[in-house]
N, C-alpha and C positions, 0 to 999 in steps of 0.2 A: 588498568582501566577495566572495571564489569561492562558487558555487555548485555542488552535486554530486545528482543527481538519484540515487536508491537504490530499485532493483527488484527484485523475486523471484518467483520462485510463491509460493504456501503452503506454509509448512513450510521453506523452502528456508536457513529461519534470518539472515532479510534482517533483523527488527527485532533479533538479539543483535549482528550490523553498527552496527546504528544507533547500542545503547549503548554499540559499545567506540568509536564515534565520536565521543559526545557526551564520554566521558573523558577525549577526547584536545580536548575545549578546542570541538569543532562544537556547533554550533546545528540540534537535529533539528526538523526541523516534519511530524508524524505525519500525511499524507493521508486516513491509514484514522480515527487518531483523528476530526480535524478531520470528518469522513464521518457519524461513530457521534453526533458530537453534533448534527448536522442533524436525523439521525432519531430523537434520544431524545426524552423529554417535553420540551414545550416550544422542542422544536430549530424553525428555521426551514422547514426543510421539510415541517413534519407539516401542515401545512395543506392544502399542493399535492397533496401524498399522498393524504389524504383523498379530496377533488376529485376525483382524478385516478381513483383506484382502491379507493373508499369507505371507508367508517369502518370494515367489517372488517379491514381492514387497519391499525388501530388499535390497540393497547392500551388496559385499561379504566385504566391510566396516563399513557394519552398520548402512548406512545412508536409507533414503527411497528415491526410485528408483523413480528419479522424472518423467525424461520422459516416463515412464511404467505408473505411475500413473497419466502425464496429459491427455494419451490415452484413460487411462479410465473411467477418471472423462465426458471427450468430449463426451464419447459413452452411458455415463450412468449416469444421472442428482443425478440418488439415491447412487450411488459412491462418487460423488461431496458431497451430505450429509452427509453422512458416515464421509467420511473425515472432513470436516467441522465440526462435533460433535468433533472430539477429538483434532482437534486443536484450532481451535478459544476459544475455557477455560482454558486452556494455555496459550496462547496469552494473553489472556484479564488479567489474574494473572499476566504476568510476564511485561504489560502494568502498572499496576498499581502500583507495585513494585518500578520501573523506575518513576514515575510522583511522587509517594513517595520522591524518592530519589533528583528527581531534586527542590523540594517544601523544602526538608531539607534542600538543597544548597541554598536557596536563588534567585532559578531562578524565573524571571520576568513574562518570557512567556516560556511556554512547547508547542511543536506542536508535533502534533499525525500523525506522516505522515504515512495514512492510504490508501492501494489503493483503498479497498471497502466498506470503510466508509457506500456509502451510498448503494450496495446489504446486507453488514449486517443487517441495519433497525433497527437496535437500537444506531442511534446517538443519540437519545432526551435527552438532557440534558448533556450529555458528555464532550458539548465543551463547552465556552463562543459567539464563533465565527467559520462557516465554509469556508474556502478556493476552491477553484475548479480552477486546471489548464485545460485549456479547448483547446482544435484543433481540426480540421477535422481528420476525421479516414481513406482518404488516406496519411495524414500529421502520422499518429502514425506507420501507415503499414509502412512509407517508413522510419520511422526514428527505429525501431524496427530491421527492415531487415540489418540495415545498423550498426547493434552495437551486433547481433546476426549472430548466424547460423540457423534460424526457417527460414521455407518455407514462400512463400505470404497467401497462403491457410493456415496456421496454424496460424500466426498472425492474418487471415482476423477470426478465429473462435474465437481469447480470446479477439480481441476487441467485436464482437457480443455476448459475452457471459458475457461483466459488462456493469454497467449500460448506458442507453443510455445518451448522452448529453442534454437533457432536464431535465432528470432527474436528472442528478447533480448537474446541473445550479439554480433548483429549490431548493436544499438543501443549498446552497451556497448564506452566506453572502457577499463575495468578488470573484469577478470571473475575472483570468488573461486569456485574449487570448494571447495564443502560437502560434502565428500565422504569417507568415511574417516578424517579427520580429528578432530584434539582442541581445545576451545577453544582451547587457548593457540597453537596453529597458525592457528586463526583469526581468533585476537586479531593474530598477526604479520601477518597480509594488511592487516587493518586498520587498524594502525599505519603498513603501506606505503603504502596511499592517503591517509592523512594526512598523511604528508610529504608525498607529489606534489599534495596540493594546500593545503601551505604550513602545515600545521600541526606 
């Protein structure tokens, strides 16, 4: 089984990659999904959470109180850590579990669609091959705005706050520009890194 590791900012249209990749026969393992269920009700990390950064930080569900906690991650780099410790080893467990799973089935190609691939710093050796959806970052602000209810000012903070586009570009074996572009143009990019990695 090839593996392919799949990055982007937000917005930058890295998870519609993902589905014209799972069509073509790949096996996607959602980081962000696998992420969102740590912190829902009941997810493994609500406990640590707590602990770590008390029960307001809770839902009266159970879940952890996302947008409490994106204000305080933005206000406090070492909050961002904090969190970070207790979820990314989770993640990464329940990442490999899933690449397990898909490598039992028989799948061809497994892609890791990762939003921070490369702010984590330890892709070395991870992937076989990295992907990078790339745009300008008023292209993510406006396509972000327009699929949410986040302000311009708050999107304008979580694009500035992952990596810059050079520096993903630099991580990145194949790099799609999102840019002026029509799906079916980006369905063709898609298609071409499935072939280059065997699908």
């Amino acid at each position: 089984m090839r593996t392919l590791g799949l990055t982007g900012g937000i917005g930058s249209g890295k998870s519609t990659v993902a589905v014209m990749l799972a069509a073509r026969g790949a096996v996607v393992i959602d980081a962000d999904a696998l992420s969102r269920a740590t912190t829902a009700a009941g997810g493994s990390a609500i406990s640590a959470i707590a602990g770590t950064f008390g029960t307001d930080f809770i839902t009266a569900e159970g879940a952890m109180d996302r947008e409490r906690m994106r204000a305080l991650v933005f206000q406090d780099p070492g909050a961002r850590q904090r969190l970070e410790a207790i979820v990314h080893p989770l993640v990464r467990e329940a990442t490999r579990a899933a690449a397990d799973a898909a490598r039992a089935q028989g799948a061809r190609l497994a892609v890791f669609d990762v939003p921070l691939l490369v702010e984590s710093g330890d892709r070395a050796g991870r992937f076989d091959r990295v992907a990078v959806v790339d745009c300008e970052a008023d292209t993510q602000v406006a396509r972000v705005m327009a699929r949410s209810t986040l302000d311009e000012a708050t999107v304008r903070r979580i694009v500035a706050s992952q990596a810059t586009r050079v520096e993903r570009r630099a991580a990145a074996d194949f790099v799609i520009l999102n840019e002026g572009i029509g799906i079916e143009q980006l369905d063709v990019a898609a298609a071409s890194i499935a072939r280059s990695m065997g699908l």
